[in-house]
C-alpha positions as CSV (number, residue, x, y, z in Angstrom):
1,X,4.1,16.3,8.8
2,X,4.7,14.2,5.7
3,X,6.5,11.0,6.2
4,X,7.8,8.1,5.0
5,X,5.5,5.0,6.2
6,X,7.6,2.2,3.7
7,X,9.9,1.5,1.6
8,X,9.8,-1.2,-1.2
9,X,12.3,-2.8,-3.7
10,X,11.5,-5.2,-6.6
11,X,14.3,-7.0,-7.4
12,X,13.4,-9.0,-9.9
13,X,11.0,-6.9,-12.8
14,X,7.4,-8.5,-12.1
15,X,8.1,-10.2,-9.5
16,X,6.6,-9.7,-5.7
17,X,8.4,-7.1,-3.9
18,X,10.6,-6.8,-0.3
19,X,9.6,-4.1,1.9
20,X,12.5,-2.3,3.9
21,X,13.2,-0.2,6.5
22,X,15.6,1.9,4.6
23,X,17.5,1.7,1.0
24,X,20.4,3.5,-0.9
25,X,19.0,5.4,-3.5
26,X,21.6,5.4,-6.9
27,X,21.3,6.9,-10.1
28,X,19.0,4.2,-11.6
29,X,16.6,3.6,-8.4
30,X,17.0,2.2,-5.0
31,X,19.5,-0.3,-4.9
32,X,18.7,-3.7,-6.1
33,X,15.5,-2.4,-7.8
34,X,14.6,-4.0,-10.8
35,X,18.2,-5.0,-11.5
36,X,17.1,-8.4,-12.7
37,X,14.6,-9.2,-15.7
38,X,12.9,-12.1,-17.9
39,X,13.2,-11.9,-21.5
40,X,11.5,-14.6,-23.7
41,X,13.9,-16.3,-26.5
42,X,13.6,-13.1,-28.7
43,X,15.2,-10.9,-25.8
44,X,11.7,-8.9,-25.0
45,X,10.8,-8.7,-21.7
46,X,8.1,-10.4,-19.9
47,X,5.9,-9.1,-17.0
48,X,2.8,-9.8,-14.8
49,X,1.0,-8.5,-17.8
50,X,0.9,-11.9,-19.8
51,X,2.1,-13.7,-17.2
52,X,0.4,-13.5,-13.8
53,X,1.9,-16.7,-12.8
54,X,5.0,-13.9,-11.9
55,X,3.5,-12.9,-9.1
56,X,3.6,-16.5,-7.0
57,X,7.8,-15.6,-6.8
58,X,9.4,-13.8,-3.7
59,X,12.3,-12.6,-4.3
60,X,14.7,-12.6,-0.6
61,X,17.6,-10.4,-0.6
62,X,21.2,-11.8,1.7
63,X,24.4,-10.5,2.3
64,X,25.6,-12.9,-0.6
65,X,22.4,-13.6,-2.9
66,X,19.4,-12.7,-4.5
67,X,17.0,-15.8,-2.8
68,X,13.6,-16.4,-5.5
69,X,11.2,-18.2,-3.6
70,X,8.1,-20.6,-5.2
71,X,5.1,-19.3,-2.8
72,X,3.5,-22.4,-3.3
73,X,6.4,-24.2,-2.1
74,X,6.4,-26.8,-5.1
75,X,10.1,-25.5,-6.2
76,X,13.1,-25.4,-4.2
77,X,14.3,-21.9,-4.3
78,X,16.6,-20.3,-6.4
79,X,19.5,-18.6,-5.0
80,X,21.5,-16.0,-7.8
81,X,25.2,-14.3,-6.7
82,X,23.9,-10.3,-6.4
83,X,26.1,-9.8,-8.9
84,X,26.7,-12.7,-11.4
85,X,30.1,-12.9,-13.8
86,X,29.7,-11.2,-17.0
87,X,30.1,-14.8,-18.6
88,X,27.6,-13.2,-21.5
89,X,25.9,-10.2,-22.3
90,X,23.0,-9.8,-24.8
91,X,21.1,-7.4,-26.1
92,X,17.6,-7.0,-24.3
93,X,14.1,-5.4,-25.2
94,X,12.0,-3.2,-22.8
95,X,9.3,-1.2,-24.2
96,X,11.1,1.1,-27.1
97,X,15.0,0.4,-25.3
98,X,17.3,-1.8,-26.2
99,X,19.5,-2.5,-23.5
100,X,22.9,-4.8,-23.2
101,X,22.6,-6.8,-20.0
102,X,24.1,-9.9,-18.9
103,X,23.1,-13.4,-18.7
104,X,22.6,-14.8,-14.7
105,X,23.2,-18.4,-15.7
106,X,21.7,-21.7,-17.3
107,X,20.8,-22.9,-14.2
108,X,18.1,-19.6,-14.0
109,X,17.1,-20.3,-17.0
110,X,16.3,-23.7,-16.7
111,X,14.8,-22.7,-13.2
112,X,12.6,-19.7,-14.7
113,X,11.7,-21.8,-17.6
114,X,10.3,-24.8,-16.1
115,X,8.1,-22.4,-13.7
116,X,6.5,-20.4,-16.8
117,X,6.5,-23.6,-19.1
118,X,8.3,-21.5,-21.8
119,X,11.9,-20.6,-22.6
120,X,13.2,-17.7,-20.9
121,X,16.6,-16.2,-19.7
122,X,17.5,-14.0,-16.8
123,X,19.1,-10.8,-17.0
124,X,21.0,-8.4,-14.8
125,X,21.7,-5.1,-15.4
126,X,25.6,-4.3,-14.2
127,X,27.0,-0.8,-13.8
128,X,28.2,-1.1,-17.7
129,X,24.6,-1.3,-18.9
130,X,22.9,2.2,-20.1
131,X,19.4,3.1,-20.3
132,X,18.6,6.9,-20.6
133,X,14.8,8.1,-18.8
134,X,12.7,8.9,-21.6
135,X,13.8,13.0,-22.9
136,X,10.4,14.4,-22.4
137,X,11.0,14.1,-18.8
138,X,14.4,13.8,-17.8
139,X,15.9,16.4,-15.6
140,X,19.8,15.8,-17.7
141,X,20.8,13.6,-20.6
142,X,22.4,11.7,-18.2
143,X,19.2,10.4,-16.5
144,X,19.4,7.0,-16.6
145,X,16.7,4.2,-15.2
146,X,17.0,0.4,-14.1
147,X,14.3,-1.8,-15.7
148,X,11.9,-0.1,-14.1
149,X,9.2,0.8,-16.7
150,X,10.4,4.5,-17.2
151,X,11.1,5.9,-14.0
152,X,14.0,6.2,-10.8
153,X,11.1,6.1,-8.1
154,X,7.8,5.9,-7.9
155,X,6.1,7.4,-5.1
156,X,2.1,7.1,-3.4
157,X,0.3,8.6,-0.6
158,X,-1.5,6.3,1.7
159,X,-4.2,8.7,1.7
160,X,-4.6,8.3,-2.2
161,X,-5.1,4.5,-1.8
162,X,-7.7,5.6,1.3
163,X,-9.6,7.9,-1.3
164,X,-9.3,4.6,-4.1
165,X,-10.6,2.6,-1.0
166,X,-13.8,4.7,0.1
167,X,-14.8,4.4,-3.8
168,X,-14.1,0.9,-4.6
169,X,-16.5,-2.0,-4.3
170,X,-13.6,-4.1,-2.9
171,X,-10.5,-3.7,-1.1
172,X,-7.3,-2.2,-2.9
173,X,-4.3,-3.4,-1.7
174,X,-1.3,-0.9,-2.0
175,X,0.8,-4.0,-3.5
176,X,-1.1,-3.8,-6.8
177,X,0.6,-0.4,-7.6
178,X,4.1,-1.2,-6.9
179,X,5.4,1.8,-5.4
180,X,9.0,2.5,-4.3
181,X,8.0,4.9,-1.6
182,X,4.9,5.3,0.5
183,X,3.6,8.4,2.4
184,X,2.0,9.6,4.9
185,X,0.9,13.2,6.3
186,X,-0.1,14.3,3.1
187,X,-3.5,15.2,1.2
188,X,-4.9,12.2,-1.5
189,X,-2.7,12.9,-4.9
190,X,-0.7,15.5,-3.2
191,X,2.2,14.2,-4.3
192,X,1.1,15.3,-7.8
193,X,2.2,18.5,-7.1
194,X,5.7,18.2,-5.6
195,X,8.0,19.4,-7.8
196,X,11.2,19.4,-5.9
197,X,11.2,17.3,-2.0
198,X,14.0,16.2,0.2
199,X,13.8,12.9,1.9
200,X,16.6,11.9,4.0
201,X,20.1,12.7,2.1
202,X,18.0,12.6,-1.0
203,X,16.4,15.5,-2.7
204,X,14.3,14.6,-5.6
205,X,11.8,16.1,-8.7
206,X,8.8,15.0,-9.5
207,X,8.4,14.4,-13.3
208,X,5.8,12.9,-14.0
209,X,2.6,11.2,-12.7
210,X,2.5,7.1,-13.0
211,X,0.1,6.0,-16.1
212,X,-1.7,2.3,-15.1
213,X,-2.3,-1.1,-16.8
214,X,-3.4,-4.1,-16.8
215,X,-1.0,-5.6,-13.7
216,X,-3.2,-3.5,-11.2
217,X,-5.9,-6.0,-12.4
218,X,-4.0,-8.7,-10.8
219,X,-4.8,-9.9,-7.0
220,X,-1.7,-10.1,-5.0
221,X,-2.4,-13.2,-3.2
222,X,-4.9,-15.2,-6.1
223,X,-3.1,-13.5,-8.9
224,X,-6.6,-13.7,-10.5
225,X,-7.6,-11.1,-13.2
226,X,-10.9,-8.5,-12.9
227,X,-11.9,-4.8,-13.5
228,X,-10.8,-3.2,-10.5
229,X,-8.9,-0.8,-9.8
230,X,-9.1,0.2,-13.0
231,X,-13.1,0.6,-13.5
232,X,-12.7,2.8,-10.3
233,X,-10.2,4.8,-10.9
234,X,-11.6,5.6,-14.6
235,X,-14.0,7.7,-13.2
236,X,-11.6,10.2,-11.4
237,X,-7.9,9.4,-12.6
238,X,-8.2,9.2,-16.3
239,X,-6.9,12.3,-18.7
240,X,-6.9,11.2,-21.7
241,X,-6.6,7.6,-22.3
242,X,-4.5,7.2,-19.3
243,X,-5.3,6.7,-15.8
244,X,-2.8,8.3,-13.4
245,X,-1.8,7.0,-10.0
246,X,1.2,7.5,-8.1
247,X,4.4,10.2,-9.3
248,X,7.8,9.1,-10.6
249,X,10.6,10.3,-9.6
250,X,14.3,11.3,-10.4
251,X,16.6,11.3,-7.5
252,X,19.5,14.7,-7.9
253,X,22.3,12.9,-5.7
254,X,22.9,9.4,-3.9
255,X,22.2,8.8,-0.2
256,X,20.0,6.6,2.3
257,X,16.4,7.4,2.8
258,X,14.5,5.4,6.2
259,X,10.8,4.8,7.1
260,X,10.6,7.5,9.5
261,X,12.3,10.1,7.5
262,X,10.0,13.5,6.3
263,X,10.0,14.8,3.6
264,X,10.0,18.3,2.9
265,X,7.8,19.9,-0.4
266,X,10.8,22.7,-1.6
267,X,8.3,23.7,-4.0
268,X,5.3,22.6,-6.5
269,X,3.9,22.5,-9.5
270,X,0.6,22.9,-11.4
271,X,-1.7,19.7,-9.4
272,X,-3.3,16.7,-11.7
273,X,-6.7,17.5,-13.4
274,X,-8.8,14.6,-14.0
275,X,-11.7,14.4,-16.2
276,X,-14.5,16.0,-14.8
């Protein structure tokens, strides 16, 4: 039986994630998920990617507030209303969309800015913001995404990160890839193939598999730079010049979805064929 072994939200873009025992799945994602973002002075987003220094931030979600949390402990944390006044709204830069989305406040700036050691803002995307998923994939036009990079969901078997595992020279932990939803029950990369699954009140399609970068690279805990997973996975996840891990979804209708829940495969489509 396939399951759901966790659940995971990412408030912030970048930023470490919460785990859950259940979340309401909108439109754009799970609630809260990537709802808030950085953007440098010229509104383009920053990530991990540039800026590994990202991942030494927990985000903590109240009742009341979005909590961000220094790791180190050498800030006192930031606490952000979970939805701030639209005091000002500016356009913002991720990958090729340009999205309107309001300012948080100077005191998050300030906050944000003195932890990087470069001006930044944060930015929260409200229910008036727009961002369509990309056409190629998108099951309407009305598809639309948080600040995710592309995607509603992205889901991973446990048994693919045990496969990643049993060829790695070190230890992969699942926190490097991000994922929304975990599974378990299910064959390594099986969830390549689902086309159309139910999970809790939530029935979903699976569009298209997750293409990897550089933030992988990135130890969770040292948030030091090196070749893995990526040199592993090259040699059985690449097609093309992308290596593939994980499926994104697009959720068909709101609803709650638990650790516990199964899922249930409605039907499938042609599996992922690596290079050979």
């Amino acid at each position: 039986m396939i399951k759901v072994s966790a659940i995971y939200i990412y408030p912030v873009k970048s930023l470490t994630g919460i785990e859950v025992r259940q979340a309401e799945v909108e439109a754009r994602g799970l609630q809260w998920d990537r709802r808030w973002m950085l953007v440098d002075g010229q509104g383009q987003f920053l990530s991990q990617r540039s800026l590994p220094i990202l991942g030494g931030l927990q985000p903590e979600l109240t009742n009341n507030h979005l909590i961000i949390h220094d790791v180190k402990g050498a800030r006192e944390s930031l606490a952000i209303p979970l939805k701030p006044d639209a005091h000002e709204t500016l356009e913002v830069v991720i990958w090729d969309d340009t999205v309107n989305a309001v300012a948080v406040s100077e005191a998050a700036d300030q906050w944000f800015s003195e932890y990087l050691g470069q001006v930044c803002r944060l930015v929260y995307m409200n229910e008036k913001a727009q961002r369509k998923t990309d056409p190629r994939y998108a099951l309407s036009t009305q598809d639309e995404v948080s600040f995710a990079d592309g995607y509603p969901l992205m889901m991973l078997s446990e048994s693919a990160m045990e496969l990643l595992n049993s060829k790695c020279p070190e230890p992969m932990q699942v926190a490097r890839f991000r994922p929304n939803v975990l599974l378990t029950g299910c064959n390594a990369h099986e969830e390549d193939e689902w086309a159309e699954i139910q999970m809790g009140e939530v029935s979903f399609t699976g569009v298209k598999p997750c293409a990897r970068c550089v933030m992988t690279t990135i130890h969770p805990k040292t948030l030091i730079k090196s070749a893995e997973p990526l040199a592993t996975l090259t040699g059985y996840r690449k097609k093309g010049n992308k290596i593939l891990f994980g499926e994104n979804f697009i959720p068909h209708e709101m609803g709650t979805i638990r650790v516990g829940d199964e899922v249930l495969v409605h039907s499938r489509k042609p599996a992922f064929q690596p290079m050979q």
